[in-house]
N, C-alpha and C positions, 0 to 999 in steps of 0.2 A: 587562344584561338582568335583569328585575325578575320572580321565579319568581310563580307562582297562592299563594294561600293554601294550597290542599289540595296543592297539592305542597309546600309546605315546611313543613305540617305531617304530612304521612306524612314525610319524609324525619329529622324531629326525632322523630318517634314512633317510628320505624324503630330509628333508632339507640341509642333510651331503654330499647326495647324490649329489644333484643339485650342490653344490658349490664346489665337488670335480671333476664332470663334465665340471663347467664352468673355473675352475682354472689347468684342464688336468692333475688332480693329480688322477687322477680315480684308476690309478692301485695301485698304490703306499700308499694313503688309504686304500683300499682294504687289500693288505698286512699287513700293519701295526694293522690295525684290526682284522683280522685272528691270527695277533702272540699274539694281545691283550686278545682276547679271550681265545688262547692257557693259557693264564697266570692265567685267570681267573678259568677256568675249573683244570687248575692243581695244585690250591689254594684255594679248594672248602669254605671257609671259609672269601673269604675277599670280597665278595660282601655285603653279610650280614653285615663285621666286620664294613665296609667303611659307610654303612646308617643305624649301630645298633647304641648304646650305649654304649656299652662297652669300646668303647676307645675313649679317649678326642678330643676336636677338632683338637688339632697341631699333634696328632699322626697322626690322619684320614688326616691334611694335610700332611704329612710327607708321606705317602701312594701314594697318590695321586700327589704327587709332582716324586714321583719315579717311577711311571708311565707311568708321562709324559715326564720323564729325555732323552731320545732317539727317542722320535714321533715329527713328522711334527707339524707346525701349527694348521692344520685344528685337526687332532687328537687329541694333546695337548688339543685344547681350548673346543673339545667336553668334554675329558674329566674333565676339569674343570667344563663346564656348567652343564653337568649332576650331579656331586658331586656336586656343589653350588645352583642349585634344590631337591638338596635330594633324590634322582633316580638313584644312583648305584648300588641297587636294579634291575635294569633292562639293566645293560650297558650289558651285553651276548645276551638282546632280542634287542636289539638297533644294534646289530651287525651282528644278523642271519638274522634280515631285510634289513639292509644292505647288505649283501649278496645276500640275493633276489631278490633286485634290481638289484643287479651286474650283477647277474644269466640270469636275462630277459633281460638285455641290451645287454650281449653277445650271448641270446640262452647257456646259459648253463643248463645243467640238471643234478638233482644229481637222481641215482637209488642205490635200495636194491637190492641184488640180491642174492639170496642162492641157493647154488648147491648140490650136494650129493657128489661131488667128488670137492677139488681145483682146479679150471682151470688155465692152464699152458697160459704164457703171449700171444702166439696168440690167443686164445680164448677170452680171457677176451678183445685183441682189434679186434678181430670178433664182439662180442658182443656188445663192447661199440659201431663202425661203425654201426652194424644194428640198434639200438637203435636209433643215433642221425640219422640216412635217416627216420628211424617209426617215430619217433619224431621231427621232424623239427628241430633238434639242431646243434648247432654246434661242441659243444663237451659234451660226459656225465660223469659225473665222479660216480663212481663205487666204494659201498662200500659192498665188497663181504662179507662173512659166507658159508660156511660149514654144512650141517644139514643131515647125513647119511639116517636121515626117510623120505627123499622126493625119497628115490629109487633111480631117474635118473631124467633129465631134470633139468629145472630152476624154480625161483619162482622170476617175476618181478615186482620190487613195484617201480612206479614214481609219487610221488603226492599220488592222492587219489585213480590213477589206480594201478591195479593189473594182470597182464598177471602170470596165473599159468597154467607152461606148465610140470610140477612134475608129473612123473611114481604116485605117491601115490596117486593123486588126479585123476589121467585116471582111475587105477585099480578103486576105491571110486565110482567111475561114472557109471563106466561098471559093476562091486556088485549090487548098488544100481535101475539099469536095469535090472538084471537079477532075482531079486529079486519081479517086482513088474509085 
């Protein structure tokens, strides 16, 4: 029986998790996984290349060796395991759960947020403060957008909540009252 992706990347996230917990390398993982992914993301091509076909086994080791050329232990030997499972296919969902994890152990939260106008740096730490006191967090991190057709106000996405506080969608509401 052939597991989901998202289950067999929380179950290797899980486990990377615990043992970078228990060995106090928590953050330093973390990082290191973050630039991992940077790498992956900006070599749209080598997850696929690493668990296709296309290229022989000593290349894909050679890949993978380079890799691990500069990462910790724990890093290193993920990334071996997962290449020597045939699942680098999923080292980017194996990371973002990782992440997640990371995320809940600190209270961190990540939000969407689009404005009609750029907001200048105290705003944006006005915003991220109210956020993490609404939210129980400790810190939010904030990935803004610009979108001129919300009018005025914000459009707050965290998770599967949505706080839209957007001029367009007031006027929308107040139309659709006055209409009926």
């Amino acid at each position: 029986m052939s597991l989901d992706k998202k289950t067999v990347a929380k179950r290797y996230a899980k486990a990377l998790f615990a043992l970078a917990n228990t060995d106090d390398q928590l953050e330093q993982t973390y990082q290191e996984l973050v630039a991992l992914r940077t790498v992956f993301k900006q070599n749209a091509g080598l997850q696929r290349a690493l668990s296709g076909t296309n290229l022989s086994q000593s290349q894909k080791e050679d890949l993978v060796n380079e890799l691990k050329k500069d990462s910790s232990q724990l890093v290193s030997n993920l990334i071996q395991m997962v290449f020597d499972y045939g699942r680098m296919d999923e080292m980017v969902a194996i990371i973002d759960e990782f992440e997640t994890q990371y995320d809940q152990a600190h209270k961190r939260v990540h939000a969407d947020v689009v404005s009609a106008v750029q907001l200048d740096e105290n705003r944006r730490t006005k915003l991220s403060n109210a956020l993490a006191q609404r939210l129980g967090a400790n810190d939010v991190d904030l990935n803004l957008t610009v979108d001129p057709e919300i009018i005025g106000g914000l459009i707050v996405k965290v998770g599967s909540q949505t706080l839209d506080g957007s001029l367009k969608t007031k006027l929308d509401q107040m139309r659709r009252l006055l209409m009926n």
